[in-house]
C-alpha positions as CSV (number, residue, x, y, z in Angstrom):
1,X,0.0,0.0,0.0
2,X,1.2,3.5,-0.8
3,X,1.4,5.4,2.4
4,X,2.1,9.0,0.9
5,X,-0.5,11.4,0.7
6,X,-0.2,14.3,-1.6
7,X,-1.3,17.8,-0.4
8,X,-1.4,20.7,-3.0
9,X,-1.8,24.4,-1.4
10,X,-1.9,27.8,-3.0
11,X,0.0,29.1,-0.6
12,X,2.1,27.7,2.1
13,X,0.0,27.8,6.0
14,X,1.0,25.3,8.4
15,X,-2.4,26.0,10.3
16,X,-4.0,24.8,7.7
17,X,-2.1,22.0,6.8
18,X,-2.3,20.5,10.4
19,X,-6.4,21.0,9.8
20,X,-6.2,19.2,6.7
21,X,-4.6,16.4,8.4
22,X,-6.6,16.1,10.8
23,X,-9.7,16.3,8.7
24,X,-8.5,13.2,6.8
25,X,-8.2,11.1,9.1
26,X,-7.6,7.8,7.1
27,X,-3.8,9.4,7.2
28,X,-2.6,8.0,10.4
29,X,0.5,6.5,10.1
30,X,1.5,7.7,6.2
31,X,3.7,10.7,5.3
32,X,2.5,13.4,3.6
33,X,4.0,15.5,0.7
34,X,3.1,18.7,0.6
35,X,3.5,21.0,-2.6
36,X,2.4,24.7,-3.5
37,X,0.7,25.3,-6.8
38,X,-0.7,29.0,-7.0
39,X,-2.4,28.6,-9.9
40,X,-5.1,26.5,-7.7
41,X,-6.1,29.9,-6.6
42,X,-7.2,28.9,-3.1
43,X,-8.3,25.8,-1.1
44,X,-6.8,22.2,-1.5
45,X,-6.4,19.2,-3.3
46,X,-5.5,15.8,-1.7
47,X,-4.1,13.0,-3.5
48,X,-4.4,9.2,-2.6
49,X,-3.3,7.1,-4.9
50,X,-5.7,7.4,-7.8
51,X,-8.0,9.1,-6.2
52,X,-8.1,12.9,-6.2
53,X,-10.0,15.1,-3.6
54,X,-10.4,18.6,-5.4
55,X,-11.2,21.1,-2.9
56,X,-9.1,24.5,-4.8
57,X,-10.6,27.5,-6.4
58,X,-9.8,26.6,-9.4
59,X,-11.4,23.0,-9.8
60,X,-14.4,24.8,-8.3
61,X,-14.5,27.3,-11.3
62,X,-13.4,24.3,-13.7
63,X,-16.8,22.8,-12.7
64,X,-18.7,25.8,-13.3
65,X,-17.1,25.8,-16.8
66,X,-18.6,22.6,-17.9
67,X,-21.9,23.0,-16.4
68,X,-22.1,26.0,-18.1
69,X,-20.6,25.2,-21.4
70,X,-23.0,22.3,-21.2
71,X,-26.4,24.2,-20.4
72,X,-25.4,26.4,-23.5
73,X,-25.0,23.4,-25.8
74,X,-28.7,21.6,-24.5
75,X,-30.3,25.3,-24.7
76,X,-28.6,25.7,-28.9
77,X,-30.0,22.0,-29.3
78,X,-33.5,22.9,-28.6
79,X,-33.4,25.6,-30.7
């Protein structure tokens, strides 16, 4: 089992990053390797092996994107 846990910041806090550990709790026991990526804009992404928790500004408006981009294409179809 991989015990590292990938944690991707904006900015460097380590208030927050203790939260974020404690939050997740199924980290007892496994390192932790943290990273800082402005471009997420704010918040958090956590990484567990092939699964990816996206919590950052940016997946947030990523979302928004696609809901939007496909509203716009079902609205032009019914036209």
């Amino acid at each position: 089992m991989d015990k590292k846990l990938t944690l991707i910041l904006s900015v460097y806090d380590e208030d927050n990053i203790e939260k974020i550990k404690s939050f997740y709790g199924e980290a007892a026991g496994r390192s932790w390797q943290i990273e800082i990526d402005p471009s997420i804009i704010g918040g958090f992404i956590i990484i567990d092996k092939d699964m990816m928790f996206d919590y950052s500004v940016k997946g947030q408006l990523e979302q928004f994107r696609r809901a939007l981009l496909q509203e716009l294409s079902v609205a032009g179809a019914k036209q």
